[in-house]
N, C-alpha and C positions, 0 to 999 in steps of 0.2 A: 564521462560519467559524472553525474551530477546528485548526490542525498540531499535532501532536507528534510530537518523533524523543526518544525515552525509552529508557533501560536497562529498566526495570520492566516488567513483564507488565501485561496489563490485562484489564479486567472486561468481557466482549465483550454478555454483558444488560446490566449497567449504562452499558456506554457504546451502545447501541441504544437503552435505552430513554430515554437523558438528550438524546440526538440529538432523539428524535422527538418527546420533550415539546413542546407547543408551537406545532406547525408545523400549525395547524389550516386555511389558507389551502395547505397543500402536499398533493396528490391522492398522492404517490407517495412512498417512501422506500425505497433500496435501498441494502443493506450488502452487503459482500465480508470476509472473513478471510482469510486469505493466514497459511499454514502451513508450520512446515519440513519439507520431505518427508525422507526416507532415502533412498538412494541404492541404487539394484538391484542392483550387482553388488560394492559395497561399504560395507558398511553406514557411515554416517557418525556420528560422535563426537558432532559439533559443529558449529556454522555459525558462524563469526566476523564479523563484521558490523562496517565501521569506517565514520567521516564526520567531516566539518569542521565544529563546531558553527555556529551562524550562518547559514555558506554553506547549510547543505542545508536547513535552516528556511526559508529566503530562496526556493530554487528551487523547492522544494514550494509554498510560498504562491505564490509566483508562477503554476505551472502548475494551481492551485488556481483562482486569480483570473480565467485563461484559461476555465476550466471551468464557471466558475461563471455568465460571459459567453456563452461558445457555447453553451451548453445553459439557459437559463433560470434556472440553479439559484436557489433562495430560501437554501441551507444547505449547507456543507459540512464533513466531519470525516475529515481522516489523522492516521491513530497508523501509525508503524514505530518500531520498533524497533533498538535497537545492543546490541554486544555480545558473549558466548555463550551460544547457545541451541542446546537439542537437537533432536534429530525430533522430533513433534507439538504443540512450543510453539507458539504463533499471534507473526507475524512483523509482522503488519499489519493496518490495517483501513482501509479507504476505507466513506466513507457519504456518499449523495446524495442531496438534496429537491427536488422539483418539483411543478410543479400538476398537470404528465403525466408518467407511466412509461415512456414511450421517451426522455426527458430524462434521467429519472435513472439509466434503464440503460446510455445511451451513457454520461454525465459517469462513470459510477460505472469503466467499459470504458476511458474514455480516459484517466482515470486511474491505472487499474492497470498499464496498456500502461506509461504513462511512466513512473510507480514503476519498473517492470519493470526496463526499458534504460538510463534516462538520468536518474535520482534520484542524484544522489553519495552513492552506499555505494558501500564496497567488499568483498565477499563472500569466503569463504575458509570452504572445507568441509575439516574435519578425520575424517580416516578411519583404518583400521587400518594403508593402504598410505603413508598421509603424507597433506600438504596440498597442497589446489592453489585459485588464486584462482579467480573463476565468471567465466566472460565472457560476454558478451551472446549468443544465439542466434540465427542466421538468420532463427526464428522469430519470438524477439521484435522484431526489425528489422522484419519483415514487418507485423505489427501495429500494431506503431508508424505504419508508412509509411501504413498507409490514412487517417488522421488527418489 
């Protein structure tokens, strides 16, 4: 199992295919990249991205260690991201291994739910009209709650 919360960009085939080196006893591996969108009615500068070093490494492995438990997992790898970044930089990546593909589609699912909502970052989109922080969506609350 592998976390990273990094300023740096990363290598999304090299980190694919360093994942799956390996894992010859795993039937399944499924990756997710998580991108900065732009924003529709005002385009955005920037996404500001903060956290507590430590604590969010801590809470990610943790919700990692969960995942890796309910779902069978053999392997797991989160990269996110801090800092600023602009529209179509990659913001993150979740990757999961399993013997079966409906393991590593949920772990990889329930994963990103919780990145989502409740991973300590704090979000802060920079526009033309000004800044405002990101708060969690109904939606993502709903996702979450099926879990």
């Amino acid at each position: 199992m592998r976390i990273s919360v990094q300023d740096a960009p990363f290598d999304l085939g090299q980190e694919s295919a360093d994942f799956a080196a390996g894992h010859r006893d795993m039937g399944a591996i499924v990756t997710f990249t998580g991108i900065v969108r732009d924003l529709p009615d005002d385009p955005m500068e920037a996404m500001e991205i903060e956290h507590y070093p430590g604590m969010t490494e801590k809470a990610i492995t943790q919700i990692a260690e969960q995942a890796r438990a309910r779902f069978s997992l053999g392997d797991v790898l989160v990269i996110h991201r801090f800092g600023k970044l602009v529209p179509g930089e990659m913001i993150m990546m979740v990757a999961t291994a399993a013997r079966h593909r409906k393991d590593a589609f949920e772990a990889a699912t329930f994963l990103m739910d919780y990145l989502k909502s409740r991973a300590p970052f704090w979000k802060r989109e920079i526009s033309a009209s000004g800044a405002a922080w990101v708060a969690a969506t109904d939606e993502d609350e709903d996702a979450l709650a099926r879990w």
